[in-house]
C-alpha positions in Angstrom: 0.0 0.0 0.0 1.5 3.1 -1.1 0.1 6.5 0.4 0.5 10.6 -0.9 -0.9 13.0 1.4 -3.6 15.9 0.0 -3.5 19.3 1.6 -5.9 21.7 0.7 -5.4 25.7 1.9 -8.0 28.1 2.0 -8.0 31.7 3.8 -9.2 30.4 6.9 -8.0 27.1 7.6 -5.3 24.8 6.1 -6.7 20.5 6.2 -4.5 17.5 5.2 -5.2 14.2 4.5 -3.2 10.4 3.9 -4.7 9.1 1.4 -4.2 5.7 -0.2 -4.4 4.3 -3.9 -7.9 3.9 -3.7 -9.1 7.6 -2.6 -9.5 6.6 0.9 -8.7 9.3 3.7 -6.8 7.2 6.4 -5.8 10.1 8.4 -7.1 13.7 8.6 -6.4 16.8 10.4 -6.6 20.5 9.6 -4.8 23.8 11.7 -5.8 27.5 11.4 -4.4 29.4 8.1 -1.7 32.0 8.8 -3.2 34.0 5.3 -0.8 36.8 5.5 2.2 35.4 6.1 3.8 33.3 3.3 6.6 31.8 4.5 4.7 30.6 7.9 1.9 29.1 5.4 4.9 26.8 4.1 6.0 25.6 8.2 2.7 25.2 9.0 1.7 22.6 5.6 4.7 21.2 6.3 3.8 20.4 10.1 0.7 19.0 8.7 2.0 17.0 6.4 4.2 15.0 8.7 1.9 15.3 11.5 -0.6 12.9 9.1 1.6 10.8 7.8 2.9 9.7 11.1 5.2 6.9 10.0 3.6 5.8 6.9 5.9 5.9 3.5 4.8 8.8 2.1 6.0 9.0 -2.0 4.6 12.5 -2.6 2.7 15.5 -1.6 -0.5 17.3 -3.8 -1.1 21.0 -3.1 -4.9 22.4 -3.4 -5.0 26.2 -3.1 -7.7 28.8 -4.8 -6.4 30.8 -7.2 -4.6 30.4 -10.7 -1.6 28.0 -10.8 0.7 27.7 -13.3 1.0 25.6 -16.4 4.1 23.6 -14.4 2.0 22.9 -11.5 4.9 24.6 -9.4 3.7 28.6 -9.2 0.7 30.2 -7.5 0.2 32.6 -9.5 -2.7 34.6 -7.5 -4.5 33.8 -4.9 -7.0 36.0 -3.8 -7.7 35.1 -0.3 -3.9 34.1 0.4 -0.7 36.3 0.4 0.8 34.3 -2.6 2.1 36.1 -5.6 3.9 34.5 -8.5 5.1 32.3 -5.5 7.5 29.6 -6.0 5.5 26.9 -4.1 6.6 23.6 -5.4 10.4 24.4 -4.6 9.3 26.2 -1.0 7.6 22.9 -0.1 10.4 20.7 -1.3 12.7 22.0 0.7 10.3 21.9 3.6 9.1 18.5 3.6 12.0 16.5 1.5 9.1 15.5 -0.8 7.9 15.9 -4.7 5.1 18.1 -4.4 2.2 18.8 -7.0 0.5 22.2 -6.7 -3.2 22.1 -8.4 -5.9 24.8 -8.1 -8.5 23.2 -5.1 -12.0 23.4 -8.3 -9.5 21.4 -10.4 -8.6 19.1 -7.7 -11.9 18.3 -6.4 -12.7 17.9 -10.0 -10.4 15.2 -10.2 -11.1 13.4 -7.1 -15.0 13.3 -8.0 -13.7 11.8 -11.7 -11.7 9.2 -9.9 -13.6 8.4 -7.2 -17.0 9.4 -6.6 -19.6 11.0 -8.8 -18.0 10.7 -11.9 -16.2 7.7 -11.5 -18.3 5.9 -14.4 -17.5 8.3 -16.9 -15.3 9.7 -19.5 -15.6 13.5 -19.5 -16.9 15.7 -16.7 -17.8 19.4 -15.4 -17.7 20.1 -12.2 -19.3 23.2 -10.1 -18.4 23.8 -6.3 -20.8 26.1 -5.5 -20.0 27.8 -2.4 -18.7 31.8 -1.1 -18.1 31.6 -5.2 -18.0 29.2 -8.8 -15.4 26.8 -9.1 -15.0 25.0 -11.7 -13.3 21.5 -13.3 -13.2 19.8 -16.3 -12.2 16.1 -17.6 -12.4 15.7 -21.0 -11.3 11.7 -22.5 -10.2 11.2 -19.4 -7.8 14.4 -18.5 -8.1 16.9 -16.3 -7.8 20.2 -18.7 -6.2 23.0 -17.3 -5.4 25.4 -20.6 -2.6 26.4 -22.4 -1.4 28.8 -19.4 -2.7 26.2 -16.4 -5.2 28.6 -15.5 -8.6 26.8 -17.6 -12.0 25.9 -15.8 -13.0 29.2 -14.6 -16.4 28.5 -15.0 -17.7 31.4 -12.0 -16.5 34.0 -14.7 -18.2 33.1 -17.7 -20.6 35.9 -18.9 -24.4 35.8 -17.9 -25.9 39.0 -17.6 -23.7 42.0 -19.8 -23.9 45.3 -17.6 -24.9 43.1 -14.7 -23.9 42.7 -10.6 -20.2 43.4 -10.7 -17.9 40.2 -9.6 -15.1 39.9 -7.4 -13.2 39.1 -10.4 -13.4 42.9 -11.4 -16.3 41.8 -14.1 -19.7 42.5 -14.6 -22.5 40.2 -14.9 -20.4 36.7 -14.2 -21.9 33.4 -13.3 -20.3 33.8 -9.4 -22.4 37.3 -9.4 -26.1 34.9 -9.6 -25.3 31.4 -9.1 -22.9 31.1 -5.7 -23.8 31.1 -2.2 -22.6 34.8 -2.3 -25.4 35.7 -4.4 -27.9 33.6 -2.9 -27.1 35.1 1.1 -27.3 39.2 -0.9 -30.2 38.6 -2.6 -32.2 36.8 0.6 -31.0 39.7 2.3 -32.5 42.3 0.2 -36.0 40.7 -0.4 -36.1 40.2 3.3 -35.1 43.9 3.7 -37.8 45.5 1.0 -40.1 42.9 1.2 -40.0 41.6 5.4 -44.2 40.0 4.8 -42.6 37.5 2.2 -39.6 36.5 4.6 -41.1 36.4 8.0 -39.5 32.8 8.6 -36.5 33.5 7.5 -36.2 36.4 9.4 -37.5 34.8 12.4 -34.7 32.6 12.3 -32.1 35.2 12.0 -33.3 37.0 15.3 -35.8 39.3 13.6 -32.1 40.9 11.7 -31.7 40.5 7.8 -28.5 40.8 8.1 -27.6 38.3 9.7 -29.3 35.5 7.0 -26.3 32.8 6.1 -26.6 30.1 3.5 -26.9 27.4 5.7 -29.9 29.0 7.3 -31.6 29.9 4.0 -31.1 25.8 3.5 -32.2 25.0 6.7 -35.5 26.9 6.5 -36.0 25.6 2.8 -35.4 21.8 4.3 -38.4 22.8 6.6 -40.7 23.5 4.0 -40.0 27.6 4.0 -41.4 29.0 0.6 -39.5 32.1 0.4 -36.1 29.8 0.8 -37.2 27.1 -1.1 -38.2 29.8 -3.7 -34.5 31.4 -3.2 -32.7 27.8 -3.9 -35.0 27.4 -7.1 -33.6 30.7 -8.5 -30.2 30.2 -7.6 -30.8 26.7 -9.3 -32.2 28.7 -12.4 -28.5 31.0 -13.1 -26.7 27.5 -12.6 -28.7 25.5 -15.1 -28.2 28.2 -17.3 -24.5 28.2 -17.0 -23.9 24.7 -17.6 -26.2 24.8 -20.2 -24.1 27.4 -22.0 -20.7 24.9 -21.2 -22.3 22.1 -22.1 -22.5 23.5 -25.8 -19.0 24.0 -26.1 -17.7 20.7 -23.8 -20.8 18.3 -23.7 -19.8 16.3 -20.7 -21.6 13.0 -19.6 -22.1 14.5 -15.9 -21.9 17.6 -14.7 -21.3 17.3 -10.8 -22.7 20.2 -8.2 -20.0 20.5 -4.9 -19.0 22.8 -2.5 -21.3 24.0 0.7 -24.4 24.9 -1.5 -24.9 22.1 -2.8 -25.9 20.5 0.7 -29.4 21.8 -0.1 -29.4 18.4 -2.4 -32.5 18.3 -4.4 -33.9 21.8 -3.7 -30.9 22.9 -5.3 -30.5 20.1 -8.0 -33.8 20.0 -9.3 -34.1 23.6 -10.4 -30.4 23.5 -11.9 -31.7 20.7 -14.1 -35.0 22.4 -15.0 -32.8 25.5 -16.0 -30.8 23.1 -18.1 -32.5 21.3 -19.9 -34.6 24.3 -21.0 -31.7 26.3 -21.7 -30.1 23.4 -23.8 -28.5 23.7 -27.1 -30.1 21.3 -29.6 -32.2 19.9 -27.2 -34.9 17.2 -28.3 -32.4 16.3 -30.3 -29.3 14.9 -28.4 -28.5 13.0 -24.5 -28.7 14.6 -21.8 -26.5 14.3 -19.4 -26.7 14.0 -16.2 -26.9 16.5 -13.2 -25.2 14.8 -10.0 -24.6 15.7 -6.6 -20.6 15.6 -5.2 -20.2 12.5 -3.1 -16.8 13.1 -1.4 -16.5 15.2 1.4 -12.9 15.6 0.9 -12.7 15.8 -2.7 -10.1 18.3 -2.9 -8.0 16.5 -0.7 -8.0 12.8 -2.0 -7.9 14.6 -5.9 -4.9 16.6 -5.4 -3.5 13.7 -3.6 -4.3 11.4 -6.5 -2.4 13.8 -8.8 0.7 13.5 -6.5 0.7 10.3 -7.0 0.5 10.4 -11.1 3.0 13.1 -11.1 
């Protein structure tokens, strides 16, 4: 049995896993992100590291971070929620942990893992969304993970959907992060609820009487209880992301199209009105397959993906 570890780094919190040849997680843990600090970001992944792997031959290391990575796999190019800048990670890590390291952007990874080993697993070519603060995005086509001629491909979140519209965090206007993550879902439950308090009274209830302080998880929650304004709020979310894989499926036409990240949690409520959108929305349709509209199965995705890369390096 041979074993890579996954670590995946966000802005808030930094989580490692062992994984094996078959995807599974045999050991876990995950330590607080020191964001603004690069070089302390490098110590603490590699405590991680060799905090999970214990005394378990470990052959390589797989890096999962958001932001654009370079064709290489070596250079974090940007990271917006991290203080990384053209930043020489591959080497950095080297040195620290005496390993090979693969560096992947975290849509990409999870991507990957989903692909190898949970809801795409029976297919050929796959898009995947994680639909969560933003729109990540992955793609496998015949089999390979497609990252573009500069390594920085599957940026579905920025793909056009209204011109003029919501401006992005990107710098954009009108992108698919702007209507279809849980960003946009938590500003525009807030506003309804704001001009329109008769139509949200649950909601608000549940937020102690304060709009402001509505979440994503709650919206889910009160829409798992049967709450029409939430449930209503999840359909139109839904509606921008069937709309946006309908316009990618014209130009890739996947066999799956896989929904993760924290959003996706709302399951069917969220599902349903994504495939509605879609197939409505489809190119040609009536007149070719259509593919399917799955929910992520791994809760680690990113982690046993990346890791899985590692170990293909």
């Amino acid at each position: 049995m041979t074993f890579t570890v996954g670590v995946d780094v966000g802005g808030t919190k930094i989580a490692a896993g062992l994984v094996d040849e078959r995807g599974r997680v045999v050991a876990h843990d995950r330590t607080e992100s020191p964001a603004k600090h690069p070089a302390e970001i490098v110590r603490t992944i590699g405590d991680l590291v060799r905090k999970v792997a214990g005394s378990e031959p470990v052959e390589a290391v797989g890096l999962s971070a958001a932001g654009f990575v370079d064709k290489a796999r070596a250079m974090v190019v940007f990271a917006p929620n991290l203080a990384w800048r053209d930043e020489p990670l591959k080497r950095l890590l080297e040195e620290e942990v005496d390993l090979p390291v693969v560096v992947e952007n975290d849509a990409n990874a999870a991507a990957w893992g989903e692909f190898m080993f949970g809801a795409g697993e029976d297919v050929e070519d796959l898009l995947m969304l994680t639909i969560g603060t933003g729109v990540g995005g992955g793609i496998v086509i015949d089999g390979e993970l497609v990252r573009g001629g500069f390594g920085m491909g599957g940026e579905v979140g920025h793909i056009t959907m209204v011109p003029g519209g919501v401006r992005c965090g990107c710098g954009n206007l009108g992108c698919l992060e702007s209507y279809g993550s849980g960003s946009a879902l938590v500003r525009v439950s807030r506003e309804l609820a704001g001009t329109h308090p008769e139509l949200a009274s649950g909601l608000v209830a549940r937020a102690d009487g304060d709009p402001t302080r509505i979440t994503g998880p709650l919206v889910t929650e009160a829409a798992r209880d049967g709450d029409q304004f939430a449930m209503d709020r999840l359909a139109e979310l839904g509606e921008w992301i069937g709309q946006g894989v309908a316009t990618l499926t014209a130009v890739l036409d996947p066999n799956v199209v896989v929904i993760g990240g924290g959003v996706s949690e709302a399951g069917d409520l969220l599902l349903g009105p994504i495939r509605e959108s879609f197939e409505r929305r489809l190119t040609g349709r009536g007149h070719r397959p259509l593919l399917e509209v799955r929910q992520a199965l791994l809760g680690n995705a990113g982690i046993i993906g990346v890791a899985d890369l590692a170990r293909r390096r």
